[in-house]
N, C-alpha and C positions, 0 to 999 in steps of 0.2 A: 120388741120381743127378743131379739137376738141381743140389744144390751143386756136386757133383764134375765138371759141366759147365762152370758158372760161374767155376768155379775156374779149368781150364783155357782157357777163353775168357781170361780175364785174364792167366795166364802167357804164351799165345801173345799177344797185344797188346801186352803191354808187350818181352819178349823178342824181337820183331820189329823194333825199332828203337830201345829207349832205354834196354836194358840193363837193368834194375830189379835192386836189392836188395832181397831176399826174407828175412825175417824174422820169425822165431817165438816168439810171447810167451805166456808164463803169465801169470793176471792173475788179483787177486783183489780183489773187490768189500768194504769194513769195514763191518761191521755198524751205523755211525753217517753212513752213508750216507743221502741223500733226495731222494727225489721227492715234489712235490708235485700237487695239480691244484686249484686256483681259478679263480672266476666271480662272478657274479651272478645274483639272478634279479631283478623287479619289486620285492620290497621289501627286500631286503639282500645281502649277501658271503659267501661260504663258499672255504672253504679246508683243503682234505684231503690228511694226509701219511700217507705210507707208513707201516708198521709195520716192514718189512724187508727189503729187498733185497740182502742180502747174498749171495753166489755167486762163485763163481770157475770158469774154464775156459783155455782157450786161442786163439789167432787169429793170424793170418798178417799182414804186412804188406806192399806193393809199392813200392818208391819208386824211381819213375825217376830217371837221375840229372839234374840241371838242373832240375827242374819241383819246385815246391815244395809239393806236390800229394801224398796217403800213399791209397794205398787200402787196404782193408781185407777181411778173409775171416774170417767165425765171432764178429765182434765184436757181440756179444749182451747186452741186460741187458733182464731180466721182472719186469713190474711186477704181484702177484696184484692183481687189483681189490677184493675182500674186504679187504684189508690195509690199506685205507685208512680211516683215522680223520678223521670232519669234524668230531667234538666234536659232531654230533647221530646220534642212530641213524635218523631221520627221512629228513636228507639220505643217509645211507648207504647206507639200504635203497632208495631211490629213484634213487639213483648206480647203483646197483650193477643194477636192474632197468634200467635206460635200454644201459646197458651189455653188455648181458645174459651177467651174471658166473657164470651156470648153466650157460651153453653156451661161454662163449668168456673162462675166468679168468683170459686173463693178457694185460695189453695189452704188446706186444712191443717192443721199441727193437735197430734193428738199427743199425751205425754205419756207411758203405758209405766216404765219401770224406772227407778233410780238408787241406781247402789253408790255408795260413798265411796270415796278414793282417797279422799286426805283431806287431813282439817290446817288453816292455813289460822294466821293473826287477823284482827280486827272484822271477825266474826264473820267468817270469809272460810265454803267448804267446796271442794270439787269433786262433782259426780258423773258417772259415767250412766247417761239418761237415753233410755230407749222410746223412740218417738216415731209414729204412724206418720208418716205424710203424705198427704192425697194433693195430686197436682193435675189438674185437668184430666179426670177422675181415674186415676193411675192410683194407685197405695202402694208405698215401698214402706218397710220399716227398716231404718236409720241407729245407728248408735252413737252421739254426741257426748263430747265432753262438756260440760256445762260447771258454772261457777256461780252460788249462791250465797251473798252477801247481805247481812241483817243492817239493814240502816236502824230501824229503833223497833221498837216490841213488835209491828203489827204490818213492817214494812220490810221487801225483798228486792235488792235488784240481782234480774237472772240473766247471764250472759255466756254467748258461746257462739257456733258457728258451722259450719256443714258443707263442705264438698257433695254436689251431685253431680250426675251424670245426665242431660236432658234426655238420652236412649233410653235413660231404664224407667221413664216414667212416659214414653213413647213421646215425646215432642219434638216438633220438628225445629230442626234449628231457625230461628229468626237471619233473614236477610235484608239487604235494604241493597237501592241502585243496579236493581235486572242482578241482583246476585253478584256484585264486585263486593260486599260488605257479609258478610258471614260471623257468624257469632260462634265461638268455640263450644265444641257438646259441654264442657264442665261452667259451672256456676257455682260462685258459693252464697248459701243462705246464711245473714246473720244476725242475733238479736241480742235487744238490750233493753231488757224488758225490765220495768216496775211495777210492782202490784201489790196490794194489800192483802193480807189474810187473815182474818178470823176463823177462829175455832167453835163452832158449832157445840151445841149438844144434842142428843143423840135421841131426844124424845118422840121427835117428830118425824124418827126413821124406822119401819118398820123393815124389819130384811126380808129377801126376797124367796126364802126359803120358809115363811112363815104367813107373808104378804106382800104387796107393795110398795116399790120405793118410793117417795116423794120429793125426790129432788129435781126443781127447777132444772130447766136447759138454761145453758148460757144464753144471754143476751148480752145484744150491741146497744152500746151507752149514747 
C-alpha cells in the first residue's frame, strides 16, 4: 500500500507540470556481479566480497522532459550479509553478529533518483544517484557518485562506492580478541555491478491512479 502510494505521489508530481515519460524495465542482475564492504580496525584492513547477488526484477522509470534528473520505482538490489567472504571466518562471524545477520539478512540498496553530471568517451556517463540503504533495519538515504557504462545494446556495468558511518545506521562496532581488535565506525561500500536491461512496454501496466500495478518484485536468480 504505501509503495502503491508512492508510486502515485510520483505520477501525480511529475504529471502536473513536466509531463514525464514513464518507462518500464526488466533487469537482470550477472552472476559476476560485486559488492564489496572494507575498513579497518586498529591493527590492520579487511575487505569483504559478495558471494552473489545475482537477481533480476522489474522497475519503472520517470523522466521529466528538460530535467536531466531519472527517478525510479522498484529499483532494488539485496545484499545477504552471510555471503560475504573476508578471507577470515573470524571477521565474518564478527561482521555478520555486529550486523545482526539473524534478524535482519539482507542489507537493502534501493536506487530512488539519478541526475547526470557528465558524459565521458566509450559510452561511459556519471551520475550523482540517490539511494535508500537499510542496514540491520536502519534506512539512511546516501548520495553516490556512480559510473554507467554501455558494453553493447542491452548491457551495463554500474560502478561506484560510499563512505558510511556504522553510528548512523546504529551498529555496533565489530570486535574480536576480549576487545584488543576494533573495527573503525567508517566502512566503505563498493560495487561493480553487471546487468541487463530491457525495455518493456507499457501494455501490461495499468497506473496506479486509474488501477493497479503489475509489476513483479525482484527475485533472487
Amino acid at each position: 500500500m504505501l509503495a502503491k502510494f508512492l508510486l502515485q505521489a510520483s505520477l501525480i508530481a511529475f504529471g502536473a507540470s513536466n509531463s514525464p515519460n514513464i518507462h518500464s524495465y526488466s533487469y537482470e542482475i550477472l552472476p559476476n556481479s560485486q559488492i564489496s564492504i572494507s575498513g579497518k580496525s586498529n591493527i590492520n584492513t579487511f575487505k569483504c566480497y559478495t558471494a552473489n547477488i545475482a537477481q533480476k526484477g522489474d522497475l519503472l522509470s520517470f523522466e521529466p522532459e528538460g530535467i536531466n534528473l531519472v527517478s525510479f520505482y522498484n529499483a532494488d538490489v539485496d545484499l545477504m550479509v552471510k555471503s560475504l567472504n573476508c578471507g577470515s571466518k573470524l571477521i565474518e562471524k564478527d561482521l555478520s553478529k555486529s550486523l545482526i545477520a539473524d534478524k535482519y539478512p539482507f542489507i537493502l540498496l534501493n536506487l530512488k533518483e539519478a541526475k547526470l553530471v557528465a558524459r565521458y568517451p566509450n559510452k561511459t556517463a556519471k551520475y550523482q544517484a540517490s539511494i535508500s540503504m537499510t542496514i540491520a533495519n536502519t534506512t539512511r538515504d546516501v548520495n553516490v557518485d556512480i559510473l554507467i557504462q554501455q558494453i553493447d545494446k542491452n548491457t551495463f556495468r554500474i560502478t561506484g562506492n560510499e563512505v558510511i558511518s556504522m553510528t548512523d545506521f546504529k551498529i555496533k562496532q565489530p570486535t574480536a580478541m576480549l576487545g584488543m581488535i576494533v573495527v573503525d565506525r567508517e566502512i566503505t561500500i563498493s560495487f561493480n555491478v553487471l546487468a541487463v536491461v530491457h525495455k518493456n512496454a507499457l501494455t501490461n501496466y495499468t497506473t496506479p491512479l486509474t488501477g493497479k500495478s503489475t509489476l513483479p518484485q525482484m527475485q533472487k536468480l
